[in-house]
PDB file of N, H, CA, C and O in Angstrom:
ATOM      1  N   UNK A   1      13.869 -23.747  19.084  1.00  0.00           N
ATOM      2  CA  UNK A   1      14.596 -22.727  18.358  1.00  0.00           C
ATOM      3  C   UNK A   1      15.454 -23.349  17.246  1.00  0.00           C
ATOM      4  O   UNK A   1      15.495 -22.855  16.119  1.00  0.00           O
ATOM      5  N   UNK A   2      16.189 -24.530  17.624  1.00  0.00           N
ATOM      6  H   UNK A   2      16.156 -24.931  18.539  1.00  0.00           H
ATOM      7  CA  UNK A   2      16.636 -25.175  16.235  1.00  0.00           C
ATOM      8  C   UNK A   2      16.068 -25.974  15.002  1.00  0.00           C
ATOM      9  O   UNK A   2      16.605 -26.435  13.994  1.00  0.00           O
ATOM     10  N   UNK A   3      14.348 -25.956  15.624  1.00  0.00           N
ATOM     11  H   UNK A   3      13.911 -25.582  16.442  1.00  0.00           H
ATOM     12  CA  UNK A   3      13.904 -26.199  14.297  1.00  0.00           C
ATOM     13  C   UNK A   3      13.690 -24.805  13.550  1.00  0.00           C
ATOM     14  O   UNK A   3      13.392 -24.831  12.356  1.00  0.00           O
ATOM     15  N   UNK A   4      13.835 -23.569  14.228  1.00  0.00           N
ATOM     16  H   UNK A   4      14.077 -23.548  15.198  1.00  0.00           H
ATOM     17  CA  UNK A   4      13.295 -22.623  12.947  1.00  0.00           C
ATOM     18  C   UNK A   4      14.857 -22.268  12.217  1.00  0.00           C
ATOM     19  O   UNK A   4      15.081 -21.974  11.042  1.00  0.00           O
ATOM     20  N   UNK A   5      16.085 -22.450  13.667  1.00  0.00           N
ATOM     21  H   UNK A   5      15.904 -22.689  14.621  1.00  0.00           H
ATOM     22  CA  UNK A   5      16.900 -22.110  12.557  1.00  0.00           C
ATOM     23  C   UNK A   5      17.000 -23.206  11.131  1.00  0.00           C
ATOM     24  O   UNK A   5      17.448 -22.869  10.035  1.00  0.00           O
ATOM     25  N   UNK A   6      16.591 -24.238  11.401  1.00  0.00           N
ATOM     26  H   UNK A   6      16.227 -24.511  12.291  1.00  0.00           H
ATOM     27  CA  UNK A   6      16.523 -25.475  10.352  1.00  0.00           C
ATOM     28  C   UNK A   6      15.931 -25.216   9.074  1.00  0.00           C
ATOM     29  O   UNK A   6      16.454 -25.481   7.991  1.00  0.00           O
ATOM     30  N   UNK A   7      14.755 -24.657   9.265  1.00  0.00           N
ATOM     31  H   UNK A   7      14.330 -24.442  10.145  1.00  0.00           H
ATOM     32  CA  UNK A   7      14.021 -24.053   8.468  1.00  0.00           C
ATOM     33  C   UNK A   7      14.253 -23.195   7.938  1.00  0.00           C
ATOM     34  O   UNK A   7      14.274 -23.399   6.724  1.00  0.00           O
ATOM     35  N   UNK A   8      14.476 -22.172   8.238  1.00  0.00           N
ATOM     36  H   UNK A   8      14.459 -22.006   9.223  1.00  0.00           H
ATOM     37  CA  UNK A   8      15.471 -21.208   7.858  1.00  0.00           C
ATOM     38  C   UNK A   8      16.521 -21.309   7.036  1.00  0.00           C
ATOM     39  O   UNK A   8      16.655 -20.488   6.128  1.00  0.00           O
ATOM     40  N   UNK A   9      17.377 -22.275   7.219  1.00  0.00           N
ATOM     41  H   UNK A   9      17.268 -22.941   7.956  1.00  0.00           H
ATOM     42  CA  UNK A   9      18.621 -22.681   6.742  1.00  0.00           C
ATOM     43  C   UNK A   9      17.720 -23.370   5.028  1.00  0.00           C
ATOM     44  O   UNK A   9      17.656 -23.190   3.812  1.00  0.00           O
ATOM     45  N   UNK A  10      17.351 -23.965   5.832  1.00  0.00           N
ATOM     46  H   UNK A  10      17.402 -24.112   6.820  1.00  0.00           H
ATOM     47  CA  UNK A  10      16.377 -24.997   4.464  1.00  0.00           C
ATOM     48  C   UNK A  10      16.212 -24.033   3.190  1.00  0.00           C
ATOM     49  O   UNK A  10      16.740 -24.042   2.078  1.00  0.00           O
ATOM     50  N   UNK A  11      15.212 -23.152   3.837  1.00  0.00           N
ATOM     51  H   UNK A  11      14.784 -23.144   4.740  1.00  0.00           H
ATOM     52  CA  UNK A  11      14.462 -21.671   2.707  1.00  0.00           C
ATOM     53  C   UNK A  11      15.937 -21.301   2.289  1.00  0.00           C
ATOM     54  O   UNK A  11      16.156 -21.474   1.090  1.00  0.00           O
ATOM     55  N   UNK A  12      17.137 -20.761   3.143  1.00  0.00           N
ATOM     56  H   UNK A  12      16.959 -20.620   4.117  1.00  0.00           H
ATOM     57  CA  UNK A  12      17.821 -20.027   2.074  1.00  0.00           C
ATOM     58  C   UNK A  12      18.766 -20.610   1.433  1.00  0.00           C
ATOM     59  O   UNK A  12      19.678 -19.906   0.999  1.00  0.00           O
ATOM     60  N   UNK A  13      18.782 -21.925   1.231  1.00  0.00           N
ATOM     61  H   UNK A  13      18.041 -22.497   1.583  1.00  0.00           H
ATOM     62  CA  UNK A  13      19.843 -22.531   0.626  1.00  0.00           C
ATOM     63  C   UNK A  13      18.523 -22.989  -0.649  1.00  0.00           C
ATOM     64  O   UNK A  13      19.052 -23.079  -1.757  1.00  0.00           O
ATOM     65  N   UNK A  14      17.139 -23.248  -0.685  1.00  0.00           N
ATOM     66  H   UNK A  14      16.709 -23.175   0.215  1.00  0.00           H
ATOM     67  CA  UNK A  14      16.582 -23.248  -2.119  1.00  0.00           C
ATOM     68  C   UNK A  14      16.496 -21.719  -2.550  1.00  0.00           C
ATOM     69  O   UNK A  14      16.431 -21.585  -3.772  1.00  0.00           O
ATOM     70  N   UNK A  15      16.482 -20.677  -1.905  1.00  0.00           N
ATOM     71  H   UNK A  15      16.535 -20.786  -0.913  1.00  0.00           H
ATOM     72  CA  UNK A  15      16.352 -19.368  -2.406  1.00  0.00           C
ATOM     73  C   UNK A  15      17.730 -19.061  -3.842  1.00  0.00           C
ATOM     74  O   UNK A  15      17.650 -18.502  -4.935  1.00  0.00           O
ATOM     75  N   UNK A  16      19.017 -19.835  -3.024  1.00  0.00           N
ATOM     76  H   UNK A  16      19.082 -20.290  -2.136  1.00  0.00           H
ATOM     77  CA  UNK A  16      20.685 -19.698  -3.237  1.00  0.00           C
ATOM     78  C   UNK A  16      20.472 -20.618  -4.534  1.00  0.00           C
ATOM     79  O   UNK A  16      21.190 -20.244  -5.462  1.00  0.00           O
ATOM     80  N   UNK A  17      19.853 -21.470  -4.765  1.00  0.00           N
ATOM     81  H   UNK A  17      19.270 -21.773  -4.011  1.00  0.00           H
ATOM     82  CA  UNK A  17      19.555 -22.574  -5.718  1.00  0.00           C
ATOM     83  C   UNK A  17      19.022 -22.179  -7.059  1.00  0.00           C
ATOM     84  O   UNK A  17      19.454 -22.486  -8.170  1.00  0.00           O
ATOM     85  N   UNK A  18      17.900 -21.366  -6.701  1.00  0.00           N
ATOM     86  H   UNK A  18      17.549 -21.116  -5.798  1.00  0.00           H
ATOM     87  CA  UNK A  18      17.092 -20.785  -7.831  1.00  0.00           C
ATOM     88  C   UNK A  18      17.161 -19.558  -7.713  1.00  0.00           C
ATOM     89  O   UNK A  18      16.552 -19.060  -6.765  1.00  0.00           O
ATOM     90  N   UNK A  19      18.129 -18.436  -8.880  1.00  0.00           N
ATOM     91  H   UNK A  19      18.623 -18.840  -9.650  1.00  0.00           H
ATOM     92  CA  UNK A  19      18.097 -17.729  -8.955  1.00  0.00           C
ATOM     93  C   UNK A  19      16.185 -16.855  -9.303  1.00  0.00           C
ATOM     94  O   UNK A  19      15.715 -15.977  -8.580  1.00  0.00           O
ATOM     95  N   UNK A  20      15.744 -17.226 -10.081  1.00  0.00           N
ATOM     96  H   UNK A  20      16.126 -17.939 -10.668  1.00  0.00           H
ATOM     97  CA  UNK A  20      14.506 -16.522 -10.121  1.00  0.00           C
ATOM     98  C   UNK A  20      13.687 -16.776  -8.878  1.00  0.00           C
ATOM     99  O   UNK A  20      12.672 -16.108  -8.679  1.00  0.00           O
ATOM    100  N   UNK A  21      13.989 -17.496  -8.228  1.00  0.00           N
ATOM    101  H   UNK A  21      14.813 -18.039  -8.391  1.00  0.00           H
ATOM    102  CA  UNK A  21      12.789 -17.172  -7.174  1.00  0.00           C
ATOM    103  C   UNK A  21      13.357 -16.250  -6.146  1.00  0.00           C
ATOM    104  O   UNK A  21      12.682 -15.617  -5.335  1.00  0.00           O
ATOM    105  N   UNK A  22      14.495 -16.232  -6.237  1.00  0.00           N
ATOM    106  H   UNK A  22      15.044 -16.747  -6.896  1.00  0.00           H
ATOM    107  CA  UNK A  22      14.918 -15.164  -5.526  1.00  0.00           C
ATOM    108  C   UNK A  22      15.132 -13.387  -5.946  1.00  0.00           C
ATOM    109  O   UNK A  22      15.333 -12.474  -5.145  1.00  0.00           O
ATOM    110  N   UNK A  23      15.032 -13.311  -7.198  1.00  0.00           N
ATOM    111  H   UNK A  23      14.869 -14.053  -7.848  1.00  0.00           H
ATOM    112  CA  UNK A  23      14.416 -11.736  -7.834  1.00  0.00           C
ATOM    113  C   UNK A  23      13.192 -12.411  -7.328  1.00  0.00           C
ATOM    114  O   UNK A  23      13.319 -12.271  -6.111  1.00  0.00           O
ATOM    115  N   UNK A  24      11.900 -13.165  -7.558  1.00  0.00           N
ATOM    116  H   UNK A  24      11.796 -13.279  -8.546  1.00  0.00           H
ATOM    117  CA  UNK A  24      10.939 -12.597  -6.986  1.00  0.00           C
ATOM    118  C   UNK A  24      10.482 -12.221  -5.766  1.00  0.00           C
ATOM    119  O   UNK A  24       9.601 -11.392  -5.537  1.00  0.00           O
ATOM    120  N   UNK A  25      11.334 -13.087  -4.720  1.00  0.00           N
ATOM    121  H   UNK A  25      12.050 -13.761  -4.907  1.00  0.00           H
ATOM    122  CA  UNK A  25      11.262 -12.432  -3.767  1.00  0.00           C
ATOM    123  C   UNK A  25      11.782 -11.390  -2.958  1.00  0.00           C
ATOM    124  O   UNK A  25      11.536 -11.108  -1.785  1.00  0.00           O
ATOM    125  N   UNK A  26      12.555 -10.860  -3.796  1.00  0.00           N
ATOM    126  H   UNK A  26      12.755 -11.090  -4.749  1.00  0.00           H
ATOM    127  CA  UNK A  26      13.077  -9.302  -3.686  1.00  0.00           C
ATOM    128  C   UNK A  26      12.288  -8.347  -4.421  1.00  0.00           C
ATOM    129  O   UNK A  26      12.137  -7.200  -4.000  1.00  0.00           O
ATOM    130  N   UNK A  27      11.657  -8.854  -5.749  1.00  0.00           N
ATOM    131  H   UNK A  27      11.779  -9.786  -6.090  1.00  0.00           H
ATOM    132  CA  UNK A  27      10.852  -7.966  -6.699  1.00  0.00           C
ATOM    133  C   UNK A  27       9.381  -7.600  -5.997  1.00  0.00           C
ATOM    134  O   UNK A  27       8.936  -6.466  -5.820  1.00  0.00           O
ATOM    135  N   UNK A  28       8.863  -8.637  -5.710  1.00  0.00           N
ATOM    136  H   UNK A  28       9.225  -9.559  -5.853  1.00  0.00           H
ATOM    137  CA  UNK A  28       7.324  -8.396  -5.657  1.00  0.00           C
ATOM    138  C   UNK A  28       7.457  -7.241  -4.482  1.00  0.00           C
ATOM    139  O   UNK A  28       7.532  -6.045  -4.760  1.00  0.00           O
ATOM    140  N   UNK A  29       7.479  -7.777  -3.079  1.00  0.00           N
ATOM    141  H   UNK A  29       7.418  -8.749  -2.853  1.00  0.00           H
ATOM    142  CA  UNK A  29       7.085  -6.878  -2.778  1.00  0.00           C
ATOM    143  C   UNK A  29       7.579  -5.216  -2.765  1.00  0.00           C
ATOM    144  O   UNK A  29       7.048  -4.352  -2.067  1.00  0.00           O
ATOM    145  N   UNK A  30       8.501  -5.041  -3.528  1.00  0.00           N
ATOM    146  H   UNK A  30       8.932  -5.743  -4.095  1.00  0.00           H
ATOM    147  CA  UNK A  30       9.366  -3.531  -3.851  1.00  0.00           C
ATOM    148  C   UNK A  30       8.043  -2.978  -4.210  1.00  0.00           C
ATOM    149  O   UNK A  30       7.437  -2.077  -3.631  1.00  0.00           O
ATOM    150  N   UNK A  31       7.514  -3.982  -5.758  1.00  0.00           N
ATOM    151  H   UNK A  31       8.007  -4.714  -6.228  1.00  0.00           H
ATOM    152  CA  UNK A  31       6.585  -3.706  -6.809  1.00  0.00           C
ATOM    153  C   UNK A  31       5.244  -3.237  -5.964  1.00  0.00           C
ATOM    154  O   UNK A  31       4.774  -2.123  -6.195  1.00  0.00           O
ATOM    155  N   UNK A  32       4.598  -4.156  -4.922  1.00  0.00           N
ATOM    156  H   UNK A  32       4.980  -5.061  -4.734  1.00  0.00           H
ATOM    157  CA  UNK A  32       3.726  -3.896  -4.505  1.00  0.00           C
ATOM    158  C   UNK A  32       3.786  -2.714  -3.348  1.00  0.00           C
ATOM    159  O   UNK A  32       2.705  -2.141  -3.216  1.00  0.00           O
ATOM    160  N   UNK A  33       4.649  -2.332  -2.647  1.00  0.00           N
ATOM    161  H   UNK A  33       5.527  -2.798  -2.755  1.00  0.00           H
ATOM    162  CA  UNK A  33       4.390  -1.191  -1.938  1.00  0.00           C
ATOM    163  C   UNK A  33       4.355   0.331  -2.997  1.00  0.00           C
ATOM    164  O   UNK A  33       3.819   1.408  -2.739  1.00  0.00           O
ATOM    165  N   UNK A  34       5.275  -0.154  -4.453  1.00  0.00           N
ATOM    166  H   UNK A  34       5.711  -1.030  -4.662  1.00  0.00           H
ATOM    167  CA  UNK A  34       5.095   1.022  -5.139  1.00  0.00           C
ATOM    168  C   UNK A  34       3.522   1.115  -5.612  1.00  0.00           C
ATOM    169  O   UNK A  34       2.975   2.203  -5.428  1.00  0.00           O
ATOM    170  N   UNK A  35       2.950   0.327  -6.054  1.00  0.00           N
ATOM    171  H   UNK A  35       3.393  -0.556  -6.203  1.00  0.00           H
ATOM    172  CA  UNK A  35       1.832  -0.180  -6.929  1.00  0.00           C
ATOM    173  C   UNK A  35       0.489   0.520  -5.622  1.00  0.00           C
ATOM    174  O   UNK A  35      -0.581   1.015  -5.978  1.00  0.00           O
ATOM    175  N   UNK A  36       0.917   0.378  -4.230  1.00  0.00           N
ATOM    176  H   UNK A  36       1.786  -0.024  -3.941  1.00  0.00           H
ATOM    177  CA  UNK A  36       0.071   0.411  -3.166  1.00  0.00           C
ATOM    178  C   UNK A  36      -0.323   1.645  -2.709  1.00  0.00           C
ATOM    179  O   UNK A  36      -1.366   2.095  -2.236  1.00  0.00           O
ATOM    180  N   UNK A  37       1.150   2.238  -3.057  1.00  0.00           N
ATOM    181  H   UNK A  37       1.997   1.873  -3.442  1.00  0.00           H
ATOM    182  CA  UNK A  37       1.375   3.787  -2.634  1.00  0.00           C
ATOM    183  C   UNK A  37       1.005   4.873  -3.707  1.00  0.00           C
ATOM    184  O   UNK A  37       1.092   6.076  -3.458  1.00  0.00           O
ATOM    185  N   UNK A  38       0.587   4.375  -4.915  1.00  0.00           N
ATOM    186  H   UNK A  38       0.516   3.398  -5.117  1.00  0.00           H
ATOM    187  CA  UNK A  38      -0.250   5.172  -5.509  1.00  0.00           C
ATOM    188  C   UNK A  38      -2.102   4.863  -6.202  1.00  0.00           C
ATOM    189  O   UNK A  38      -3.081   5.279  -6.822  1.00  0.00           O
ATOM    190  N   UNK A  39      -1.577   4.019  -5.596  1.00  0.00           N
ATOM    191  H   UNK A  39      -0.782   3.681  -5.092  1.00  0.00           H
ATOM    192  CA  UNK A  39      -3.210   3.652  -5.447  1.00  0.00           C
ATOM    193  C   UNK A  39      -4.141   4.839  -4.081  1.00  0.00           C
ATOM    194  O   UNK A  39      -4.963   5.752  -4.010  1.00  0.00           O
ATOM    195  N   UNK A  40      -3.359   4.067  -3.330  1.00  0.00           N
ATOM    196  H   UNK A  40      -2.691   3.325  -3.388  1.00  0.00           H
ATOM    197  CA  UNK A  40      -3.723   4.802  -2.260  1.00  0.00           C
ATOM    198  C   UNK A  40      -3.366   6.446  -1.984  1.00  0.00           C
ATOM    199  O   UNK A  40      -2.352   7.001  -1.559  1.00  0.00           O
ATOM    200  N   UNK A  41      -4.631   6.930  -2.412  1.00  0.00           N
ATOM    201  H   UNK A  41      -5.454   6.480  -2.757  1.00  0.00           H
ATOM    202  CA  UNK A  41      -4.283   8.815  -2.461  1.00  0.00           C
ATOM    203  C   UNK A  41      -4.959   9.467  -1.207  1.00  0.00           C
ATOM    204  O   UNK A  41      -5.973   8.864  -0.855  1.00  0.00           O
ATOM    205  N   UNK A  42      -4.700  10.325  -0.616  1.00  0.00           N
ATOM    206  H   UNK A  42      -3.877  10.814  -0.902  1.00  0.00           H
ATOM    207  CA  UNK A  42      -5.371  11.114   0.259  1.00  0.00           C
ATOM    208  C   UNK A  42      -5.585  12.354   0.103  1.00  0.00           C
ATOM    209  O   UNK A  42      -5.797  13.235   0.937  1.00  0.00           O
ATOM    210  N   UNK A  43      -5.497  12.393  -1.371  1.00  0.00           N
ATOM    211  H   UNK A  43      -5.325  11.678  -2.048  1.00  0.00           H
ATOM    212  CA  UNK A  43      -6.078  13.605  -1.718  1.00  0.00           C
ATOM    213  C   UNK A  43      -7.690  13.640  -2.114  1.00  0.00           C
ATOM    214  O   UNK A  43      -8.355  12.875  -2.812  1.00  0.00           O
ATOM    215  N   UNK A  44      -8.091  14.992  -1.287  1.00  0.00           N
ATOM    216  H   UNK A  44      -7.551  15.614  -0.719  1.00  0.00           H
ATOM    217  CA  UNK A  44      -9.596  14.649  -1.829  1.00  0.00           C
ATOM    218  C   UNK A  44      -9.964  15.715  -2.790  1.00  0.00           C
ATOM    219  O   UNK A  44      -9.636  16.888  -2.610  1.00  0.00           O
ATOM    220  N   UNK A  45     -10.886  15.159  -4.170  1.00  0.00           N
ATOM    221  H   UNK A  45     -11.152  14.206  -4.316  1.00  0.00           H
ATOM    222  CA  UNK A  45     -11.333  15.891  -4.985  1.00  0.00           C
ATOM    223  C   UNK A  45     -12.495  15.496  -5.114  1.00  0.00           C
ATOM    224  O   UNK A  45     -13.008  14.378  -5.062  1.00  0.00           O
ATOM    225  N   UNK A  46     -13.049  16.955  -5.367  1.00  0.00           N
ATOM    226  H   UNK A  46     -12.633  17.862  -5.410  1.00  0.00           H
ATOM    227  CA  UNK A  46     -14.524  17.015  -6.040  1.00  0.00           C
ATOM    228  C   UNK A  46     -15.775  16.168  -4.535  1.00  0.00           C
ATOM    229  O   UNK A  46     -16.553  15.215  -4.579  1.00  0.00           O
ATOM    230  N   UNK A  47     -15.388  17.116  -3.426  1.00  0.00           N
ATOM    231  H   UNK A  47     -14.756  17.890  -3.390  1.00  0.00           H
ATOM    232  CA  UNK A  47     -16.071  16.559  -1.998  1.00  0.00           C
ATOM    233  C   UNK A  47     -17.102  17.553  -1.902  1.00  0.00           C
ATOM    234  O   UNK A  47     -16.804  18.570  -1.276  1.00  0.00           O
ATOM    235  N   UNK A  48     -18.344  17.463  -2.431  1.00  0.00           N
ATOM    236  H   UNK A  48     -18.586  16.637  -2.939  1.00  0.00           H
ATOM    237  CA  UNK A  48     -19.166  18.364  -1.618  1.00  0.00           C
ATOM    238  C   UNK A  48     -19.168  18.943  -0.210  1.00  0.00           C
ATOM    239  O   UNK A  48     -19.061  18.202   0.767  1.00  0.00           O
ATOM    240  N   UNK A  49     -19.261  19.938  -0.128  1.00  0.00           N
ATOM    241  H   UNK A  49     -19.348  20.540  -0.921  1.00  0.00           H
ATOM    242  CA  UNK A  49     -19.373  20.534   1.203  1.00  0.00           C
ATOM    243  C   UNK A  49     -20.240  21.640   1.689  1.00  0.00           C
ATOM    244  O   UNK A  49     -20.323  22.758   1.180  1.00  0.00           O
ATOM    245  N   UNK A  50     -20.898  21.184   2.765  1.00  0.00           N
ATOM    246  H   UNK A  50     -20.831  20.276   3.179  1.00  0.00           H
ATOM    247  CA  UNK A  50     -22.226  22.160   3.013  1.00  0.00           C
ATOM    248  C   UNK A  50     -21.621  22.830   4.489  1.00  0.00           C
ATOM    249  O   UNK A  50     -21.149  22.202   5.436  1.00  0.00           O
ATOM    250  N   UNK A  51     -21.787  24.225   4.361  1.00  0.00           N
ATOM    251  H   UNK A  51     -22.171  24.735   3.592  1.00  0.00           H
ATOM    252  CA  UNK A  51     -21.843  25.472   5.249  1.00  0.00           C
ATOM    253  C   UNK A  51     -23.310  25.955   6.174  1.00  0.00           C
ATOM    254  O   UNK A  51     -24.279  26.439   5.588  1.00  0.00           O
ATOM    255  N   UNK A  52     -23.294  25.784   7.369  1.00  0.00           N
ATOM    256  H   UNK A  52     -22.507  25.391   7.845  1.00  0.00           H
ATOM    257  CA  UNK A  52     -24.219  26.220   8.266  1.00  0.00           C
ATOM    258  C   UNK A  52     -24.101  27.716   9.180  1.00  0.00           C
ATOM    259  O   UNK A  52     -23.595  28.121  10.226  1.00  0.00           O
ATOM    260  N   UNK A  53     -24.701  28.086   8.342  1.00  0.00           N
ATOM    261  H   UNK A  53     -25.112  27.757   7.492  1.00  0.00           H
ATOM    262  CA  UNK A  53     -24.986  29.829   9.410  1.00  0.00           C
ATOM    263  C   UNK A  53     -26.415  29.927   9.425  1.00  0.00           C
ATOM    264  O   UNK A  53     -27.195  29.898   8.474  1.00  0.00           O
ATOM    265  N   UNK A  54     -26.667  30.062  10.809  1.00  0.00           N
ATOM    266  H   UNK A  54     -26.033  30.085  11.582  1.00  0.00           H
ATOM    267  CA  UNK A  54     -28.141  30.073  11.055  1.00  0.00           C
ATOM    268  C   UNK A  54     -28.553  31.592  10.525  1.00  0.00           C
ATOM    269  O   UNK A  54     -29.769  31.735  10.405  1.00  0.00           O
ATOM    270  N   UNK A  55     -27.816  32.649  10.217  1.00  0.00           N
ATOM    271  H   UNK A  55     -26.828  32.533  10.315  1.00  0.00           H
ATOM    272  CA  UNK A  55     -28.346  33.937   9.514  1.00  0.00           C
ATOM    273  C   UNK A  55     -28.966  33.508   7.987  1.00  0.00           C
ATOM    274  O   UNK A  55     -29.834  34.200   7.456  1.00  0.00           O
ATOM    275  N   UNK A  56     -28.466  32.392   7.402  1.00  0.00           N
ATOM    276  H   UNK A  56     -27.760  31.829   7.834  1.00  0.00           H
ATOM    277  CA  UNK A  56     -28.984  32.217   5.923  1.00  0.00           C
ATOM    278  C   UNK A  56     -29.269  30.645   5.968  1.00  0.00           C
ATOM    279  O   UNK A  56     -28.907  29.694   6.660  1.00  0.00           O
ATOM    280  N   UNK A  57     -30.152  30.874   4.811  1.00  0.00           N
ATOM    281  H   UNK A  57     -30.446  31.646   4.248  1.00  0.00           H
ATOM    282  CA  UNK A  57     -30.512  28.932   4.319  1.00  0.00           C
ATOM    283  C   UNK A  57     -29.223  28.233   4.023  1.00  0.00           C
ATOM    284  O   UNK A  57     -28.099  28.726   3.919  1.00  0.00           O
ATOM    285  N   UNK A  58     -29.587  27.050   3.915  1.00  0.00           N
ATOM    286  H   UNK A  58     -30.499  26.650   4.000  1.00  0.00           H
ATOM    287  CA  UNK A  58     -28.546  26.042   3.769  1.00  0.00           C
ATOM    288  C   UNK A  58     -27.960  26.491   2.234  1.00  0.00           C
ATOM    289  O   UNK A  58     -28.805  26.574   1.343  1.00  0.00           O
ATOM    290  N   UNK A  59     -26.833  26.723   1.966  1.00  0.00           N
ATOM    291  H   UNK A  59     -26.146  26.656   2.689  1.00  0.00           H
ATOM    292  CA  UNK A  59     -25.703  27.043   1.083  1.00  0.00           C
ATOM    293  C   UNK A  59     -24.631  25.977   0.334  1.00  0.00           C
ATOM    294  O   UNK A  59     -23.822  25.466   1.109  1.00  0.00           O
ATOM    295  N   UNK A  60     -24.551  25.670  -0.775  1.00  0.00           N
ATOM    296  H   UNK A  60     -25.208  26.086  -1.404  1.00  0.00           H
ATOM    297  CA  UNK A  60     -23.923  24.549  -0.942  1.00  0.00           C
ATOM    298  C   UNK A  60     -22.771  25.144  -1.746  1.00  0.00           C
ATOM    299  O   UNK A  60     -23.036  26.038  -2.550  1.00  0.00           O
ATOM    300  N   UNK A  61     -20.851  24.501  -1.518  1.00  0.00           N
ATOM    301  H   UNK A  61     -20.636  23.775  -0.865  1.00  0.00           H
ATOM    302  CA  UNK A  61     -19.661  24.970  -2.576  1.00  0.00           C
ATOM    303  C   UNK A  61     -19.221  24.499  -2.903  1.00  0.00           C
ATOM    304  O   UNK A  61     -18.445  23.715  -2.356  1.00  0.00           O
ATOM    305  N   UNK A  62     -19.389  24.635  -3.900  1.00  0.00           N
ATOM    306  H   UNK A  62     -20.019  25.272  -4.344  1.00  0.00           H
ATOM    307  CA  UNK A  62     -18.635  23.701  -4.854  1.00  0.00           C
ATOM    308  C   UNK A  62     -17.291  23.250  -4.955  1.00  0.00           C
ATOM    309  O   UNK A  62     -16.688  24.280  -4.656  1.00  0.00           O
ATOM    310  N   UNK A  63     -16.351  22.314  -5.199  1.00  0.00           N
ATOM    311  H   UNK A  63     -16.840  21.477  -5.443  1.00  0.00           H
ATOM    312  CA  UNK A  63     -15.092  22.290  -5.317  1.00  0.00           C
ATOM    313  C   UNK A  63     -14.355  21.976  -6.339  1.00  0.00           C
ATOM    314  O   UNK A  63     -14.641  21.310  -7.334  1.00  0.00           O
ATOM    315  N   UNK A  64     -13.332  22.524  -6.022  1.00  0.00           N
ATOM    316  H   UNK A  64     -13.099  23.066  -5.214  1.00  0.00           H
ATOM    317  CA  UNK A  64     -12.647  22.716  -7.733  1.00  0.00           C
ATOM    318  C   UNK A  64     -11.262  21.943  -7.398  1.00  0.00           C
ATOM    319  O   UNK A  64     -10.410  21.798  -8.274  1.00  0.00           O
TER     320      UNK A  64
END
């Protein structure tokens, strides 16, 4: 356990050292969950979809 606090200690005293590496490691990942979260949509458009009633032939609707 006192080597990770060591390590630990190590990382944040170069973090305290260099100001820019420390915006980036506050920046990136902000950037990437925003960047992630609109990438990623769950909206669906333009999904074909086919309807089954055995009274009529196969029927296809369109989506808008």
């Amino acid at each position: 356990m006192s080597r990770i606090l060591a390590l630990a200690e190590k990382e944040l005293l170069q973090l305290r050292r260099d100001p820019v590496l420390l915006r980036l490691v506050m920046l990136l990942p902000a950037l990437m969950l925003l960047l992630f979260g609109y990438a990623i949509n769950f909206t669906l458009k333009n999904i074909p979809l086919a309807l089954y009633d055995a009274s009529y032939p196969f029927m296809l609707i369109p989506s808008s």
